[in-house]
C-alpha positions as CSV (number, residue, x, y, z in Angstrom):
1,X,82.3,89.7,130.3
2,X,85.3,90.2,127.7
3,X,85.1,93.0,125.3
4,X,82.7,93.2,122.4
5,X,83.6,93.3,118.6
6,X,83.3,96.9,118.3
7,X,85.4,97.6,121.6
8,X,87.9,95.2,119.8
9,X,88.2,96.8,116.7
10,X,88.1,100.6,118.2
11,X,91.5,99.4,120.5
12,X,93.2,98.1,117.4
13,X,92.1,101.2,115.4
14,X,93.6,103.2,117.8
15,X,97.1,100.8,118.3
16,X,97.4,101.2,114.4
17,X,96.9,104.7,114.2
18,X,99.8,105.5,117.1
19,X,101.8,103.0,114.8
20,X,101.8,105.0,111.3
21,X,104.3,106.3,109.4
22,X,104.5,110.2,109.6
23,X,103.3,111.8,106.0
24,X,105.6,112.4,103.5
25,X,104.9,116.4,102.2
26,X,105.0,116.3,98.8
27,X,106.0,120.1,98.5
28,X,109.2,119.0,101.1
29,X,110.5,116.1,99.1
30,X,109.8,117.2,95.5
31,X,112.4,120.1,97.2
32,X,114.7,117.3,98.4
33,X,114.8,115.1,95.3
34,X,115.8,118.4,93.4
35,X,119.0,118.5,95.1
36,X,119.7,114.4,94.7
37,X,122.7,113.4,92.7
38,X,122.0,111.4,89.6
39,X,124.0,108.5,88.4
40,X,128.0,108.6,88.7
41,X,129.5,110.1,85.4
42,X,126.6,112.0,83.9
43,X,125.7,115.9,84.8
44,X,122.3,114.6,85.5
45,X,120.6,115.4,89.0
46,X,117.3,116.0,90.5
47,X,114.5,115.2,88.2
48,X,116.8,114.7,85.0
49,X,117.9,111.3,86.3
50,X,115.4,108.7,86.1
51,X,115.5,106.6,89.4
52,X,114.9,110.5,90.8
53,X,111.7,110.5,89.4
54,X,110.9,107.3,90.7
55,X,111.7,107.8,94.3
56,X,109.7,110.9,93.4
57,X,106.6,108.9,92.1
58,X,106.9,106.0,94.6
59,X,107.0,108.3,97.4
60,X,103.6,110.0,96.2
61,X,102.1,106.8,95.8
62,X,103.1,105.8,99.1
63,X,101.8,108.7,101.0
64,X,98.2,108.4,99.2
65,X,98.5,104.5,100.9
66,X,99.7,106.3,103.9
67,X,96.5,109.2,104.1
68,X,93.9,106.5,102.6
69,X,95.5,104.1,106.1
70,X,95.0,107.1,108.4
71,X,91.9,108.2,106.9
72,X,90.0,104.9,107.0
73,X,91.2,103.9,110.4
74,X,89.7,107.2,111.8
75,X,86.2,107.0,110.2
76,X,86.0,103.4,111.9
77,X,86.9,104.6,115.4
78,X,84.4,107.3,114.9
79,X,81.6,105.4,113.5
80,X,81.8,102.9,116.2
81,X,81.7,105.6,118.4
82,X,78.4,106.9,116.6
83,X,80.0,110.2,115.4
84,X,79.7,109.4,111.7
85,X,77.2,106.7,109.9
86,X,78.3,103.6,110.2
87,X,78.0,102.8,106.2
88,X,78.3,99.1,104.2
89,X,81.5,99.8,103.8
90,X,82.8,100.8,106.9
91,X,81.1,97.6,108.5
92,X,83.0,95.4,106.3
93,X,86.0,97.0,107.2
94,X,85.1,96.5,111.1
95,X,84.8,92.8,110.1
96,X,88.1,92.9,108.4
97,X,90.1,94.6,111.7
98,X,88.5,92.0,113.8
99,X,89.2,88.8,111.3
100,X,93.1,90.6,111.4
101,X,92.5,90.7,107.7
102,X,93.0,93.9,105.4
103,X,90.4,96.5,104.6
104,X,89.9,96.6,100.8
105,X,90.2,100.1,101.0
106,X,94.1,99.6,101.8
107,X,94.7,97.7,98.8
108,X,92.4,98.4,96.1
109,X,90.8,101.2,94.7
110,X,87.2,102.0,93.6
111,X,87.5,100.3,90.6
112,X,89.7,97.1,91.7
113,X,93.0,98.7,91.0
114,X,95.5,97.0,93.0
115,X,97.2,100.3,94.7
116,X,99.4,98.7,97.3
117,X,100.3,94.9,98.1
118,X,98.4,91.9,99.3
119,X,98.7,90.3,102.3
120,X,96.5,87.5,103.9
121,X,96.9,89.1,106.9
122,X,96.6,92.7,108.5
123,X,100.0,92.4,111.0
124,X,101.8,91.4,107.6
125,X,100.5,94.2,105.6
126,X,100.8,96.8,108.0
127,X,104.8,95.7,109.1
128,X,105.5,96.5,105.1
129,X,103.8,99.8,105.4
130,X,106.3,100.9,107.8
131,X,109.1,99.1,106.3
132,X,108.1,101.2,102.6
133,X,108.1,104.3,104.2
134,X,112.2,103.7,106.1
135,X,113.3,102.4,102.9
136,X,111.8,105.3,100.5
137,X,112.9,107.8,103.3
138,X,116.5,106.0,103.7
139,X,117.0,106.7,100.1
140,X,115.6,110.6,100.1
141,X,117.2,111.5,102.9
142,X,120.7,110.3,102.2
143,X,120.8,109.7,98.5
144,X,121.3,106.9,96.2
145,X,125.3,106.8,97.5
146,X,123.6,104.6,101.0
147,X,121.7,102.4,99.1
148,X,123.9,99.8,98.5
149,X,120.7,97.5,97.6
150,X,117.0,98.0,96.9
151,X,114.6,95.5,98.4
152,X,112.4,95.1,95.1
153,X,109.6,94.0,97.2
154,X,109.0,97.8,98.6
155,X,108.0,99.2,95.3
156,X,104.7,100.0,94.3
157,X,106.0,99.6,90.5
158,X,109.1,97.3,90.6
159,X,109.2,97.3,86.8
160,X,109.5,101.2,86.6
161,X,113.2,100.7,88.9
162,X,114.4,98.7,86.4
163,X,113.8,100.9,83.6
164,X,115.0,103.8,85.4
165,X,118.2,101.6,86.1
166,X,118.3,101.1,82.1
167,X,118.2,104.3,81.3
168,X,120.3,105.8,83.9
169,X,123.4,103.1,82.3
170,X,122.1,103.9,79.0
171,X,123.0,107.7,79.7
172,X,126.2,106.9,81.0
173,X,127.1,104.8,78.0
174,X,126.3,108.2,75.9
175,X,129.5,108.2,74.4
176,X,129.4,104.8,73.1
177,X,126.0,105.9,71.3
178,X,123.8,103.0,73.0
179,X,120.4,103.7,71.7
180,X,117.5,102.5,74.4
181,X,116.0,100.1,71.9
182,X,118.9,98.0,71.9
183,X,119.7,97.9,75.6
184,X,119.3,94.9,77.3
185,X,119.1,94.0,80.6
186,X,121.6,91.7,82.6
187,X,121.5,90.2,86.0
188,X,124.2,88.4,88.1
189,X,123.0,86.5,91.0
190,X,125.7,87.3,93.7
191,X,127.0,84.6,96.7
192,X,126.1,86.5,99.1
193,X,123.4,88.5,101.2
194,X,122.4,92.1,100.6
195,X,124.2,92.9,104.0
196,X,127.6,92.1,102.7
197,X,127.2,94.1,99.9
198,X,130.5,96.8,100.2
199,X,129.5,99.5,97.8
200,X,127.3,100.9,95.6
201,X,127.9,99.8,92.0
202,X,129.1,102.9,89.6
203,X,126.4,101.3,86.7
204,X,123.0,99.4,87.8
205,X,121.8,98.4,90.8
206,X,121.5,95.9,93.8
207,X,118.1,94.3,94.6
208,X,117.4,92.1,97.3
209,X,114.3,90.1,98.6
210,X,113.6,87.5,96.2
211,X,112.6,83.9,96.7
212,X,112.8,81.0,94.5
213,X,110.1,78.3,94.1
214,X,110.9,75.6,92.8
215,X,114.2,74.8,92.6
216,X,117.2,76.6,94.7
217,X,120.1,78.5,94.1
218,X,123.2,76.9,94.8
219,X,125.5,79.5,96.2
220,X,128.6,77.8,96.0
221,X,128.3,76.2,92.1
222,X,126.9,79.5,91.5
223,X,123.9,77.6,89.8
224,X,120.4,76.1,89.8
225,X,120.0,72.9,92.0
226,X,117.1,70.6,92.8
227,X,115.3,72.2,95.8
228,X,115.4,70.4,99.2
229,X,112.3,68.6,100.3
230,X,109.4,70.3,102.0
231,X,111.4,73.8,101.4
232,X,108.6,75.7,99.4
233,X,110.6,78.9,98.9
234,X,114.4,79.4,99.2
235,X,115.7,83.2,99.7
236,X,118.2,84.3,97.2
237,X,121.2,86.6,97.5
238,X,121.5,89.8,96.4
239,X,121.3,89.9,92.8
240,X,123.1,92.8,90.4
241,X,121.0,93.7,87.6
242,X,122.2,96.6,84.9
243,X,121.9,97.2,81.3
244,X,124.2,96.3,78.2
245,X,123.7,95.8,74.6
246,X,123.5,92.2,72.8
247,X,127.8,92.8,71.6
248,X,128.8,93.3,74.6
249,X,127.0,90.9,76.5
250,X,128.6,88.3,73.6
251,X,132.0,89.8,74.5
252,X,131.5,89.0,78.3
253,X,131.8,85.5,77.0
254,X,129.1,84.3,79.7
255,X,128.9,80.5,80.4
256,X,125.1,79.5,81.7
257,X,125.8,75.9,81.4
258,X,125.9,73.2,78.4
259,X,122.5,73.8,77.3
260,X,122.3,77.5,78.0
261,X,120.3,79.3,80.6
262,X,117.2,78.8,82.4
263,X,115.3,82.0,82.1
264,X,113.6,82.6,85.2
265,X,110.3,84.9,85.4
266,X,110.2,87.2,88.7
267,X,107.0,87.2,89.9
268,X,105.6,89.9,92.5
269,X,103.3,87.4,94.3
270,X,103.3,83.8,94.0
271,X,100.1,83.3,92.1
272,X,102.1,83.5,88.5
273,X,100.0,85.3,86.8
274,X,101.1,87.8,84.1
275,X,100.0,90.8,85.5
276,X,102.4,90.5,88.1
277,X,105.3,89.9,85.9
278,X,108.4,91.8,87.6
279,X,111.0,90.9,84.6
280,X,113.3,88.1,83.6
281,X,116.4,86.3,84.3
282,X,118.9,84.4,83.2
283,X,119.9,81.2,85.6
284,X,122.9,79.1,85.2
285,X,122.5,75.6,84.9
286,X,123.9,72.4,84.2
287,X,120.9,70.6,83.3
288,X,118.6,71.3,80.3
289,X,116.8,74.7,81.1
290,X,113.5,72.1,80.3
291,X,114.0,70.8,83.3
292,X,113.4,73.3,85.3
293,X,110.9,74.6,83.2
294,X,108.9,71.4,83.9
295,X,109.3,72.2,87.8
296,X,108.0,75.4,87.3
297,X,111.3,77.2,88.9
298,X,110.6,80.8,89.0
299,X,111.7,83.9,91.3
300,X,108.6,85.4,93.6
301,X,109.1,89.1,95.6
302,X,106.6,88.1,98.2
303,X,105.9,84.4,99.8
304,X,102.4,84.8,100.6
């Protein structure tokens, strides 16, 4: 006879426990951020510069998913081996392994806090565990001066970059007396991938791994098209986003079209819903913006 659910579940316990990302030690890298550069032109370093102290909270955040993973996989190996009680809860996460969907526990906390990412299935979820934990440990080992782009998608709290980002331009601008209340942000979509990207920019940042729904960005015109047929969601390049204040984004002179631009909500999952607002941007466009507004175009982090 073939194998029985438990004997199923215990294998894949056991595949995805060999599979995990090693802990991150929170006394070892609160040590390393210390020593990380801040942004270029300020004396800020360590915890004074704000996307520090993000890597710094992202990088807790991740290890809790990280020890919750570990944890919860273990207590299913044992209670299918008898050693501990098999409770409600740990039977619905058997019956999760099995169905290859995620365990509750993985993505929500006691009280229905969303703590990680959703996934419709386990092989997805677990690929962007492990893909969290090289970029967050790309960036702390070798500093922001390798991370020529961020994929947006990886953070726990995407908003929170962004900020950062605004304040970290905001503090270089300190001689030109920008005040935080009146800083803006301001995106460029770039014509090309992530890959290409040559070199970290010396204000704001790269992100990468956003898709459009709805419409599609035409790399070449350098604007919003009509979106081919049957092509749900069309990756888009890199994207530059930094801060400025309202005069000089009126002295960049920017053209978004004859009717302005189509501003685009980022969402982190497709399911537009507010909570999952990343931020906004600004689309070029030679049609009316309402036109797109009627397709719904918007910018998702995740396609599923």
């Amino acid at each position: 006879g073939g194998k029985s659910m438990d004997e199923i579940v215990k294998d894949m316990c056991v595949d995805l426990t060999s599979r995990m990302p090693e802990d991150f030690v929170e006394e070892i890298f609160r040590a390393q951020i210390t020593k990380l550069k801040g942004p270029p032109n300020t004396p800020d370093k360590g915890f004074q510069a704000p996307l520090n102290i993000f890597l710094f909270q992202e990088l807790q955040r991740l290890q809790n998913i990280i020890k919750i993973v570990r944890t919860n996989l273990k207590n299913i190996a044992y209670a299918i081996d008898g050693t501990v009680v098999m409770t409600t809860e740990l039977l619905a996460d058997v019956g999760s392994i099995f169905d290859a969907r995620v365990p509750i526990i993985w993505t929500n906390d006691a009280s229905g806090q969303e703590i990680s990412w959703m996934m419709p299935n386990l092989g997805g979820w677990f690929t962007g565990l492990t893909e969290r934990q090289v970029m967050l440990n790309t960036w702390l080992e070798n500093s922001r001066s390798l991370m020529k782009s961020y994929w947006i998608t990886g953070f726990t709290n995407a908003q929170g970059f962004l900020t950062g980002m605004r304040q970290e331009v905001t503090r270089q601008h300190k001689k030109d007396q920008w005040a935080l209340d009146d800083v803006i942000s301001h995106t460029e979509v770039l014509a090309f991938d992530h890959e290409k990207i040559r070199d970290v920019p010396d204000e704001g940042q790269h992100i990468h791994g956003l898709f459009m729904e709805g419409g599609r960005w035409d790399r070449g015109l350098n604007r919003l098209e009509e979106s081919e047929p049957k092509k749900l969601f069309i990756g888009m390049p890199a994207i530059y986003v930094t801060a400025t204040t309202a005069k000089d984004m009126k002295a960049m002179g920017l053209n978004h079209g004859p009717s302005g631009p189509y501003n685009a909500a980022v969402y982190k999952y497709p399911k537009r819903n507010d909570r999952y607002l990343i931020f906004r941007l600004l689309l070029r466009t030679e049609l009316h913006p309402y036109h797109w507004k009627l397709r719904g175009v918007c910018l998702v982090a995740q396609t599923e």
